[in-house]
C-alpha positions, 0 to 999 in steps of 0.5 A: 392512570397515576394509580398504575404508574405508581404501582409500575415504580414499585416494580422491579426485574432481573435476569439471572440464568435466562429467567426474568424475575419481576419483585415489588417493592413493599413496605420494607424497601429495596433491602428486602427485595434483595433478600428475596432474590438472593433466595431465589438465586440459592434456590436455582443453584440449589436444584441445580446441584441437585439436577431438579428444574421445579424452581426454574419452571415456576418463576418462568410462569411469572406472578406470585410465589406462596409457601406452604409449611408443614410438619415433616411427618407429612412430606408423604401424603404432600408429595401424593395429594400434589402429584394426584391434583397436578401442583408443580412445586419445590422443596426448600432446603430443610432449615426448620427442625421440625417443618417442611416448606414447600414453594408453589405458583399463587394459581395452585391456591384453590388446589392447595387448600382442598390439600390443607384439608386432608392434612393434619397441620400447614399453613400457606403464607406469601414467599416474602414473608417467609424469608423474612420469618427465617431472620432470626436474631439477626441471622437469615437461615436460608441466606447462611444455608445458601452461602454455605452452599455456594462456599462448598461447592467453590471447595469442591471444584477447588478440590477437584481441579486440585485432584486433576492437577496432580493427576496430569502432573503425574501423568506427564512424568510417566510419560516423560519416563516412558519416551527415555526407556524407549527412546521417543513417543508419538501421540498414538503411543500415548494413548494406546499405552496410558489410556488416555485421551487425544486432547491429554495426550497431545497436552502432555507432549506439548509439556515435555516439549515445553521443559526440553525432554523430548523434541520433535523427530526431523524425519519421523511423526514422534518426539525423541527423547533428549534426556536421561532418567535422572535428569529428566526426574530434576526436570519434572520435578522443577516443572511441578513446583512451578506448576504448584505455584500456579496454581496455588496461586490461582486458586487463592486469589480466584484469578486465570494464570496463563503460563509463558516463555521468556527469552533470557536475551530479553533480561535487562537486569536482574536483583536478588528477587526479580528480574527485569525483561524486556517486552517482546515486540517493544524496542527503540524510544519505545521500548518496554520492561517487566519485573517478574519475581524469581520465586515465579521463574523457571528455568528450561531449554539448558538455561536459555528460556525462562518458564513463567506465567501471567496473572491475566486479572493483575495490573503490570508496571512498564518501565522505560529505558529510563526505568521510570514506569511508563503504563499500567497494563493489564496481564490479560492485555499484556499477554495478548499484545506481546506475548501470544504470538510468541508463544505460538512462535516457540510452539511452532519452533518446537514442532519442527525443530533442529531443522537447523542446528548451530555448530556450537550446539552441535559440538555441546552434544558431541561434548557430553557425550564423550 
């Protein structure tokens, strides 16, 4: 019995992707169980890319893993004696010049072997051991393989969403375009004219209507357009470098940026970088204010609305009206306890729009137009 309790000790799990990977802890301790894991993490994501399931389907069997190495003239005849005696496997990433490794469960031994037999070269060695042999010189070849990996598909998607980005950005100014030379746009227009999407269409008005191009019609199901071509080009450019900032910024630190509107009756003050809001929903003994940098601020609705964003990972002061910092809260907090249901409020706003029109707006309309 104290047998088979020391032997479960040296036994430990982990889950990833839904796979439950149980290692033993040998002779070389805990680092070289991470070592493994790390492997047989790269080498899920490796088939992933790669749209295979062999590696998943191995370690769902549980038990050992073997591998077994090979001259690279050989991949062939390995390829057509596994399939001919029913041995699941999975290729590792090529890290030797000159040999192949391939990974199969410790059942497929006896199978392996009647292989080993019609080969010229291969040998079968334990799956710890070969990522231990892959240190060399202090430098694991398949942990750098698969950082390599990783790093190249976090550039991939950067640059995809990069690519999707500009894309959308151009979008919103053919659009914006097209309402000004036809006087408003509806959804369906939209589509129809652009081939695009619902979903892309209905982003790319709720833009225009963020950054005051167009509005919604009081009497009609479609968006009027209240601005002309150039300064609608002003605009959209404005709306683009701010846009850029975001994302730029998002990218560089990996964090969630979510874009907000501020009311400027909410400045408190303001220095030559910053300017300080109050927090809307916050008032009395209670009241609260943020510093947010100009560089980040836009400004839309002719001036009364300031554009912005949130770092939802960033931790934000809350001064006082003594100016003193009250808390630290966090932007994805601070986003849904204050600013959420504004957003949907000047959303809704915008939907129905000039139901009612002051007179000083009026006569502002009147004035440019003469």
């Amino acid at each position: 019995m104290a047998d088979e309790i020391a032997e479960a000790v040296q036994i430990i799990r982990v889950a990833y992707d839904g796979i439950e990977i149980a290692m033993k802890i040998g002779s070389d301790g805990l680092s070289a169980v991470k070592k493994v894991f790390v492997v047989l993490k790269g080498m899920l994501d490796y088939e992933k890319n790669l749209g295979r399931t062999s590696m998943r389907k191995l370690l769902m069997r549980g038990g050992d893993l073997q591998v077994l190495q090979f001259d690279n003239s050989e991949i062939g005849k390995v390829k057509r004696l596994a399939k001919k005696y029913g041995i699941l496997y999975s290729i590792m990433p090529n890290i030797n010049k000159n040999q192949t490794e391939i990974i199969f469960h410790s059942e497929a031994v006896p199978r392996i072997n009647v292989m080993l037999q019609k080969m010229k070269s291969g040998q079968i060695t334990t799956f710890d051991d070969y990522v231990k042999k892959s240190d060399t010189d202090g430098k694991n070849k398949l942990l750098e393989f698969f950082q390599k990996q990783k790093e190249g598909n976090e550039k991939f998607q950067s640059e995809e969403a990069e690519k999707a980005g500009e894309i959308m950005q151009g979008l919103i100014e053919k659009v914006g375009l097209y309402a000004v030379e036809n006087k408003s746009v509806s959804v369906d227009s939209i589509k129809n004219e652009f081939e695009i999407g619902n979903d892309d269409a209905k982003e790319i008005i709720g833009k225009l209507v963020t950054i005051g191009a167009i509005e919604k019609s009081e009497t009609e199901n479609k968006y009027e357009a209240v601005m002309d071509r150039d300064s609608l080009k002003k605009r959209i450019k404005s709306y683009r470098s701010i846009a850029e900032r975001i994302q730029a910024v998002s990218m560089s630190k990996n964090r969630n940026l979510t874009d907000i509107t501020i009311s400027k009756t909410l400045i408190k003050e303001e220095s030559t970088v910053a300017v300080k809001t109050r927090v809307p929903g916050t008032w009395g003994e209670n009241v609260r204010y943020v510093w947010i940098r100009k560089e980040n601020i836009m400004e839309i609705n002719n001036g009364k609305t300031l554009l912005t964003f949130l770092d939802s990972e960033k931790e934000y002061k809350l001064y006082d009206k003594n100016n003193r910092v009250a808390e630290t809260v966090k932007g994805s907090t601070l986003y849904s306890k204050h600013y959420d249901s504004v957003e949907a409020a000047v959303r809704k706003r915008y939907e129905k729009m000039s139901a009612e029109k002051s007179v000083s707006k009026i006569m502002e309309e009147q004035g440019r137009g003469k």
